[in-house]
Structures are given as C-alpha cells and as structure tokens.
C-alpha positions, 0 to 999 in steps of 0.5 A: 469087467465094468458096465458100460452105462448105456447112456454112454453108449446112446451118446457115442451113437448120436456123436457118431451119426452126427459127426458121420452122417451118412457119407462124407465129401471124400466118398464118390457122389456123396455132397458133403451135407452130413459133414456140413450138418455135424460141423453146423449141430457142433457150431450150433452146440457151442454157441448155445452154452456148450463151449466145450462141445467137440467137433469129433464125437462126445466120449466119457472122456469129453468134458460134457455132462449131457444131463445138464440143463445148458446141454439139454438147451444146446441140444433141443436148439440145435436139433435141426443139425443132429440125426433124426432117428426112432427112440430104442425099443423099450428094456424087458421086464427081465432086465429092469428086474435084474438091474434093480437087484443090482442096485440093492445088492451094490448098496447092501456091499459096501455102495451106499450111494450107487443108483436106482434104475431110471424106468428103462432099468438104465443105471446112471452115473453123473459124468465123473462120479467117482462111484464107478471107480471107487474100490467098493464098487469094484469089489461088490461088482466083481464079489457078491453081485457079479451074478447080477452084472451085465457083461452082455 
C-alpha cells in the first residue's frame, strides 16, 4: 500500500472547502456565497499565473504543482476567496522519529533520492516524481521498511 503524501491530503481539504463551502445554492436557506466565493478564489487562482487551476477541487491528478512559486503568488492574492481555517496540530515526536527512519531506510534499499522529512515528519515529493513509482520504491516500501510504513 502506498503512502499518501499528507501534502495531498491538505490540498484535497483546502480544494474541497473552497469549492464546498459551507453550503451551496441549491441547499434550502443557503445564499449561494460559498459557491460565489470557490467560483471568485478559482477565477482569482488563474488570473494570477495558474492558468490551469480548475474549478473542481485540485487532485494529484491536476496539473498544479502547489510548491511553485506562481502558485504560492495565486494563492496569497487570491486569499480572500479561499476558507480561512487554524494550522493542524503539530506531528508527535514519535511520528518524525519514525518518518526520518523511513527515509534513511528508503535510501539504504535501493532509493537513493527519496526525501528527508520536512520539521513536521511530512515526507514530500514534488508533483509527478517518478520516485514514488519507480519499482525501488515499491520494492523497499513493501520489503525492509514496511515496518517503517505508515498505512494509518
């Protein structure tokens, strides 16, 4: 089973609650705002350098790179549109521990360039890394350090 960055998981909640909101115009009562708002931050998104940012929610399978600095510009300009929510709980000592284990041991087993953890423990890869899909990776994720792994 592979991991599933938690990058991409921050990017499918974001995505969702701007594109979501709280409610939408068919819901009885609702204004329809949430809807205006994802619609204004997806407009906002492209005409700020991310001409290929959707109007459904970002996946691994968009062609965004949310580390680039173009989407990093979009994105602080067009703050306005996007939900406004509190920073996730920092990640237990524990789980940096065992993430930073996991990188070595990738490396040691035929992964030469698989990532150090960010300060978080979050291992990432840029969008459309092959590293994730190459048979080295698989192999030492599923071989020697799938104790390491964190199918949670």
């Amino acid at each position: 089973m592979s991991r599933v960055s938690p990058l991409w998981i921050a990017i499918a909640v974001v995505s969702g609650a701007v594109i979501s909101g709280c409610g939408s115009a068919s819901t009885p009562g609702a204004t329809g705002t949430s809807a205006t708002s994802a619609i204004q931050f997806a407009q906002c998104m492209r005409a700020n350098g991310v001409p290929d940012f959707p109007d459904g929610p970002v996946t691994p399978n968009s062609a965004i790179n949310p580390l680039a600095p173009a989407y990093q510009r979009a994105q602080r300009a067009c703050n306005r549109y996007g939900p406004h929510s509190a920073p996730p709980p920092p990640v237990p000592a524990n789980v940096r521990q065992q993430e930073r284990a996991l990188a070595r041991c990738m490396r040691a087993n035929g992964v030469p360039r698989f990532p150090d953890p960010d300060a978080n423990g979050n291992i990432q890869f840029p969008i459309g890394s092959p590293i994730p899909r190459s048979s080295a990776f698989q192999r030492a994720q599923n071989g020697p350090c799938k104790e390491l792994v964190n199918t949670g």
